[in-house]
N, C-alpha and C positions, 0 to 999 in steps of 0.2 A: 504494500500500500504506500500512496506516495500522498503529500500534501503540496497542490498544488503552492507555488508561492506570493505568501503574504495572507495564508490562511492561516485564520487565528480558532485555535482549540480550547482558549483558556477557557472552565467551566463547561466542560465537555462533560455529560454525564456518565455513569457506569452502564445505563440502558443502550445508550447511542454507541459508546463502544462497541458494546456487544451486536450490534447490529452493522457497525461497519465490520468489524471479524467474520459474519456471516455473509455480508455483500464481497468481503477481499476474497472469500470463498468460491462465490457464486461465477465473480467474475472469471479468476486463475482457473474454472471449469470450463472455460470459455476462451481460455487463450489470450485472456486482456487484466494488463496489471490497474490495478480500482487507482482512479485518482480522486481524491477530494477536491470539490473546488469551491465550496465553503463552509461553513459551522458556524462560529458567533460572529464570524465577518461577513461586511455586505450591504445590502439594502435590501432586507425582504417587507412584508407586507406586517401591519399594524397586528399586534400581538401573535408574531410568527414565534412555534418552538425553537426556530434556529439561537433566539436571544435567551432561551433556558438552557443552552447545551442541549437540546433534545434533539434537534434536524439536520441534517446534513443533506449538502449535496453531493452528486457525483459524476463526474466526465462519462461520457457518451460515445467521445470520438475515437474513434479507434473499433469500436463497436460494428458490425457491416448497419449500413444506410437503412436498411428498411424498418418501418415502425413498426412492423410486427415481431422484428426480434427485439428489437428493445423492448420494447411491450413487455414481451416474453421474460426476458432477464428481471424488470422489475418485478414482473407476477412471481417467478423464481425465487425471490431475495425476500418477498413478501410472504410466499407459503411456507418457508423456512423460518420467518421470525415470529409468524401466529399473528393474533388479532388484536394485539397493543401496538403493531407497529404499521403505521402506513408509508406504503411504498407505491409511486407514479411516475411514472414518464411523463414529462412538461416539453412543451415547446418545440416540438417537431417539425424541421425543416427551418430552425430559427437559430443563430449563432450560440444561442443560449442557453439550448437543449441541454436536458440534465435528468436523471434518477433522484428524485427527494425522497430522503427518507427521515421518518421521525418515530418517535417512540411518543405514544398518543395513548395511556390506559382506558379502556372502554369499562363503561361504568355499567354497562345492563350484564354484564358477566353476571 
């Protein structure tokens, strides 16, 4: 796993970890080393998990082009971390493209 640079981890939780150790998993299945390209750094949207240490994001490129294997990979990294953790593919076809993943406890358990 690599952090892309100028990506800040400070207050990275023990949840989110454990969920990147399962996406650096999912990816290295795949032939593609995981990069991070953000955690508490950035500008995400008005009360994003990324500013609790809960969300991270993750590079794309490298990945083959079509949405339906990305898709794929985050449904992959998501069926493997269970139903506290959501995982999406955003931004497809957009410089921006990324696998979000955050640690999110579902409360009707």
């Amino acid at each position: 796993m690599k952090l892309k640079p100028g990506v800040d981890v400070l207050g990275i939780k023990p949840e989110l970890l454990l969920g990147l150790q399962v996406a650096e998993a999912v990816y290295a299945s795949h032939g593609v080393e995981l990069v991070v390209t953000s955690v508490t750094d950035g500008q995400h949207r008005r009360g994003s998990l990324h500013y609790q240490g809960l969300a991270a994001d993750l590079r794309v490129h490298g990945l083959p082009g079509e949405r339906s294997v990305r898709e794929g990979m985050a449904r992959e990294i998501g069926e493997a971390l269970g139903v506290d953790f959501d995982v999406v593919y955003e931004g497809h076809g957009t410089p921006g493209a990324h696998v979000h993943l955050e640690f999110q406890p579902k409360e009707d358990r």
